[in-house]
Short mmCIF file of the C-alpha atoms (twelve columns), coordinates in Angstrom:
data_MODEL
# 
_entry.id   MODEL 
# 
loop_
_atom_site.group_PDB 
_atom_site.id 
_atom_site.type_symbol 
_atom_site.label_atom_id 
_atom_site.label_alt_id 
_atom_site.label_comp_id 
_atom_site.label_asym_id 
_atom_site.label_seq_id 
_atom_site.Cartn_x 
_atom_site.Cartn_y 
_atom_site.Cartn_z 
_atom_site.pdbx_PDB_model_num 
ATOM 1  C CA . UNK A 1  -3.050  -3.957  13.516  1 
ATOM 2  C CA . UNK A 2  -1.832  -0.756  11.826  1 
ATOM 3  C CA . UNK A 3  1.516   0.093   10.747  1 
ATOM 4  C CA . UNK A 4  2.801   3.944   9.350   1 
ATOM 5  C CA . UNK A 5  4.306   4.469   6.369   1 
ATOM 6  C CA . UNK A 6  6.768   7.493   5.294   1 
ATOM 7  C CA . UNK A 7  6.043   8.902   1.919   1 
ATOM 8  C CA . UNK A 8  9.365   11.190  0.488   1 
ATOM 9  C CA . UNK A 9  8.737   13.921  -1.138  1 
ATOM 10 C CA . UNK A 10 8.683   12.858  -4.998  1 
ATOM 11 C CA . UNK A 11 7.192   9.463   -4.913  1 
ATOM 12 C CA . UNK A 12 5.550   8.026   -7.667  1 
ATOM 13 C CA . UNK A 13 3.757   5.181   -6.466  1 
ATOM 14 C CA . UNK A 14 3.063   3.636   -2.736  1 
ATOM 15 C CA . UNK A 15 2.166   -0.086  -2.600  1 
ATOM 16 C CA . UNK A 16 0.908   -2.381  0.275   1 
ATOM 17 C CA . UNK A 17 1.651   -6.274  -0.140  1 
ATOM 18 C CA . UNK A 18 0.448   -9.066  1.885   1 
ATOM 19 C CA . UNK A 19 0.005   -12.700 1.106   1 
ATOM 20 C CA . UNK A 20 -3.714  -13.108 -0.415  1 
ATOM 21 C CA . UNK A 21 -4.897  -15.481 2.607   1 
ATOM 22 C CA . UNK A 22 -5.345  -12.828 4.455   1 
ATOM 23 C CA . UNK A 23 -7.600  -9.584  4.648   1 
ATOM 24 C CA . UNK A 24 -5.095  -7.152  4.076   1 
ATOM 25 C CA . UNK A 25 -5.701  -3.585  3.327   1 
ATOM 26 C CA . UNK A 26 -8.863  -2.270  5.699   1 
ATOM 27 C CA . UNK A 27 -8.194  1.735   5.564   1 
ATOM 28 C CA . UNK A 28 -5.666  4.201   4.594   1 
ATOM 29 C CA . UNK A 29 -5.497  7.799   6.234   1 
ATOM 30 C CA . UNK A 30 -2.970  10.529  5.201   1 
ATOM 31 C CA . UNK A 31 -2.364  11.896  8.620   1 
ATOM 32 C CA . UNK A 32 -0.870  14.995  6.597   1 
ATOM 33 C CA . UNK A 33 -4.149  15.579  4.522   1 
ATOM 34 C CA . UNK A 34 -6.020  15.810  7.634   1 
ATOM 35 C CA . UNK A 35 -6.350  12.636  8.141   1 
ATOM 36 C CA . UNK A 36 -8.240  12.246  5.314   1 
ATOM 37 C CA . UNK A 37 -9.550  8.483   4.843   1 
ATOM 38 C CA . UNK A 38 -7.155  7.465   1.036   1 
ATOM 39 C CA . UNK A 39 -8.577  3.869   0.931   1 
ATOM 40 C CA . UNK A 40 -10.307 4.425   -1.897  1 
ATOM 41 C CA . UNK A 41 -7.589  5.974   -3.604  1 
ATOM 42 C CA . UNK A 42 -5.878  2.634   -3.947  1 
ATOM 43 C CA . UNK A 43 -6.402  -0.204  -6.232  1 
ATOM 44 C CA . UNK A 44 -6.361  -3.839  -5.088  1 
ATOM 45 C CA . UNK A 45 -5.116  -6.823  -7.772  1 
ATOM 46 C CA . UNK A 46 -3.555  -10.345 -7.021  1 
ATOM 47 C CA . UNK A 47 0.123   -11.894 -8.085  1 
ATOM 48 C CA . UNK A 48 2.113   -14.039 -7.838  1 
ATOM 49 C CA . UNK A 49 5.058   -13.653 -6.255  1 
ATOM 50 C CA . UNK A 50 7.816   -16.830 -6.669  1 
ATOM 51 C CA . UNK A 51 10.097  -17.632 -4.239  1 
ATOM 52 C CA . UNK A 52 14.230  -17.225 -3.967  1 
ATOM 53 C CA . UNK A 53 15.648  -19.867 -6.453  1 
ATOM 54 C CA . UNK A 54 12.712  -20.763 -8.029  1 
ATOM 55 C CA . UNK A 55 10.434  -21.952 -4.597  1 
ATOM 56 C CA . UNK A 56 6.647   -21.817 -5.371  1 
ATOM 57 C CA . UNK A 57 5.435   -18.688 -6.419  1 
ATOM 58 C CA . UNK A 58 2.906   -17.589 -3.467  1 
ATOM 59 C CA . UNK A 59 -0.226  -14.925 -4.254  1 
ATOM 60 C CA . UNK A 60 0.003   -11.634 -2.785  1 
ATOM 61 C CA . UNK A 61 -2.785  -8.861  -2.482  1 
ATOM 62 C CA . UNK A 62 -1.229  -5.708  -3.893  1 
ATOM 63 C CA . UNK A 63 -2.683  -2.097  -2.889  1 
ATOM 64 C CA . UNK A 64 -1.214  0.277   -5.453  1 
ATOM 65 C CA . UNK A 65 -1.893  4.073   -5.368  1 
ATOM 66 C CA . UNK A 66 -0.054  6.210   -7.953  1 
ATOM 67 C CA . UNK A 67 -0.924  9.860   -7.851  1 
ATOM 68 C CA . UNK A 68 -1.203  12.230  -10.972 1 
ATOM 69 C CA . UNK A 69 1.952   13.984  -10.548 1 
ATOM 70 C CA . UNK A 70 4.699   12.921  -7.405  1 
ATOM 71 C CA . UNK A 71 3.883   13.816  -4.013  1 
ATOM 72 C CA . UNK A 72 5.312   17.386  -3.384  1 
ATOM 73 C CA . UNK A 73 6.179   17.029  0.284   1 
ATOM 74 C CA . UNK A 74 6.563   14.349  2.450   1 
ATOM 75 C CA . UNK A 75 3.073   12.079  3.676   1 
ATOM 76 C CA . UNK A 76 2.442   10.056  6.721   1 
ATOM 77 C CA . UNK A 77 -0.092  6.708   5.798   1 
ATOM 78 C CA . UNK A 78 -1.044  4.915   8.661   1 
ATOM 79 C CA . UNK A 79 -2.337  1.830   6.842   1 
ATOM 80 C CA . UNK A 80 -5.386  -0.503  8.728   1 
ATOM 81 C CA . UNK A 81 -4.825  -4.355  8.232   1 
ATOM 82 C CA . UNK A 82 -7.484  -6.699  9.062   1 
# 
């Protein structure tokens, strides 16, 4: 499935979670680039992630994209899971 994401004007950093037994993060576009394909632009690494009141700590696939300087204006990511 796919799911869009709402970047504010001013962000710093846009990260994608999901737990690590799955495929996560297929494809990024910026539908205000023109709809040009970010996936590459983001950088994958594992945690863990533990629980409320100290359950298990699970492992999570993190996508991570932090841009030189903030976004200027708003973006629109519609983000590709698999």
């Amino acid at each position: 499935g796919s799911l869009t994401i709402n970047v504010p004007a001013g962000t710093q950093r846009v990260c994608i979670a999901c737990e690590a037994t799955k495929t996560g993060v297929t494809k990024v576009i910026n539908q205000t680039a023109m709809n040009a394909d970010v996936t590459a632009t983001f950088t994958q690494s594992t945690v863990n992630v533990e629980g409320a009141e100290g359950y298990t700590a699970k492992e999570y696939k993190v996508w991570t994209f932090e841009p030189a300087v903030p976004y200027e204006n708003a973006a629109t990511l519609v983000v590709t899971l698999g």
